[in-house]
N, C-alpha and C positions, 0 to 999 in steps of 0.2 A: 266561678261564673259571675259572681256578686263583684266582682273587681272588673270584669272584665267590661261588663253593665255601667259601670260607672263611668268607668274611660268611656264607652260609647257615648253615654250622656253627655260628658267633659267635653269632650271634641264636638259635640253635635253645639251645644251649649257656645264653645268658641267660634266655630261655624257662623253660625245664627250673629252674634255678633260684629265677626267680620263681615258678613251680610249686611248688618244694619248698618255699617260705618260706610260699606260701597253704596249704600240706596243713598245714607248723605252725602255724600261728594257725586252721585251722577244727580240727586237735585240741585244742588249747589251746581253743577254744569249747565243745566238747561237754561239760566239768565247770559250763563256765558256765551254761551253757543249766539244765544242772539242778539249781545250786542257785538259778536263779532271780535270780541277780544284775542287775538290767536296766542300772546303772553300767558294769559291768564289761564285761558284750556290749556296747552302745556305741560303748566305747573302742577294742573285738578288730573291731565290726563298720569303724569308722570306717577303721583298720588295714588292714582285708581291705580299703576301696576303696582305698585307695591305690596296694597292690598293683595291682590288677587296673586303673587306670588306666595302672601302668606296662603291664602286658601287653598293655594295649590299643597301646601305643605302638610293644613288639618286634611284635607279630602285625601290624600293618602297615607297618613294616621287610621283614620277613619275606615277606610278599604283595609288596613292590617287588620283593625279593632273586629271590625266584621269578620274578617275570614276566620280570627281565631276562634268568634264569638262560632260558627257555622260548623267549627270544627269539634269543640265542645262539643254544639248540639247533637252530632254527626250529620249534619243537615249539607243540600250545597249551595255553595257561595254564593252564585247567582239566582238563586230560587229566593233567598234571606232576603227581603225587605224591610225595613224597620215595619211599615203595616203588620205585614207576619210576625215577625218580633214583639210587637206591640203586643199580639192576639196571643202568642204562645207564652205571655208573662202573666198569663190570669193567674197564678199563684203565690204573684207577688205585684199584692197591687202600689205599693209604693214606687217599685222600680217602672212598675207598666203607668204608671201617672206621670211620671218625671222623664220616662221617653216619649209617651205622647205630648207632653207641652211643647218638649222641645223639637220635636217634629211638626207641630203643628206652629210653630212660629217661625221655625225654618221655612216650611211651605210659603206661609203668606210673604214674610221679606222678601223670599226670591223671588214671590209674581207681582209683587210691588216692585221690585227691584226690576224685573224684564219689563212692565210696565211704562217706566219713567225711560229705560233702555230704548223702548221702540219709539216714545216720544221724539225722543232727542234724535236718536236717527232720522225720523222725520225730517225735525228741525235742519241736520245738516244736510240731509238732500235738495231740499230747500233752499237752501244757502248756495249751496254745488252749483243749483240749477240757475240761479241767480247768477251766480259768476259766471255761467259759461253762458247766460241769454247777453250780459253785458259784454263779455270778450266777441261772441257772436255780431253786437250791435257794433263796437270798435272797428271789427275785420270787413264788415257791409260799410262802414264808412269811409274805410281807406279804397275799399276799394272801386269805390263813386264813379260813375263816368269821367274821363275827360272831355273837353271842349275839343272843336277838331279846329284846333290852329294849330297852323303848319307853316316852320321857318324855312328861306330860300334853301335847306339841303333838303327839305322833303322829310324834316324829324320836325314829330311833334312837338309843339312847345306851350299845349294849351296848361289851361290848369284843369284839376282835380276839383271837379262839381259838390259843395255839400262839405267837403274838409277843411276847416278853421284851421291853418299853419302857423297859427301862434297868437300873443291877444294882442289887438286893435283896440288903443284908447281911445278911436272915435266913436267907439263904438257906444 
């Protein structure tokens, strides 16, 4: 059971880290996002999966560590929370210290880390919306009145009210 505790620590432990490495690259995001660099998010986004490919990999580490840890206990696997865990280690207050820290720094990076996650989302809706009130302003100016002048076949030949058709040095 004292091995098996440890792995859990271990992985919670790496966990936590890859966590804190994702909280700096989606801070290190949020200047990007608004100057708009789309090279630069790219390279941060490309970054971020990589990370979370490894987490994908401790988070199912982690899910073994636990089922075995639940099976030991004869406990079941989805009732086992680390909380529970935590509580049913009063006999071992070294192991029940060193899963609480590491739980308890897991928690805070992840809501720091969704935190800075929703910021940024913000940010790019934002952005979205900006680009699409500007493609909106674009599509309202192409589509301007014409002038109603009319050549001898009876086709319009006015121009297009409010559209600049290219630049004018006199100007």
């Amino acid at each position: 059971m004292a091995s098996l505790m440890e792995n859990l620590i271990d992985v919670l432990n790496r966990e936590c880290s890859e966590y804190e490495g994702l909280l700096d690259i989606s801070q290190r995001k949020t200047p990007v996002i608004v100057s708009g660099d789309l090279e630069k998010l790219q390279t941060i986004t490309d970054e971020e999966q990589n990370m979370v490919n490894r987490l994908n990999r401790l988070e199912r580490r982690r899910t073994e560590v636990t089922a075995d840890i639940a099976t030991v206990l004869n406990k079941d696997v989805t009732q086992l929370t680390l909380t529970n865990l935590i509580g049913m280690l009063a006999g071992r207050p070294s192991e029940q210290n060193a899963l609480a820290v590491a739980h308890d720094r897991l928690q805070r990076t992840v809501r720091e880390l969704q935190r800075v996650n929703e910021q940024n989302g913000m940010l790019l809706r934002d952005s979205l919306e900006m680009v699409e009130f500007e493609i909106a302003m674009l599509q309202a100016a192409k589509a301007a009145p014409e002038t109603a002048n009319y050549n001898r076949g009876a086709y319009s030949a006015g121009e297009t009210m409010g559209v600049n058709r290219g630049f004018d040095a006199k100007q």
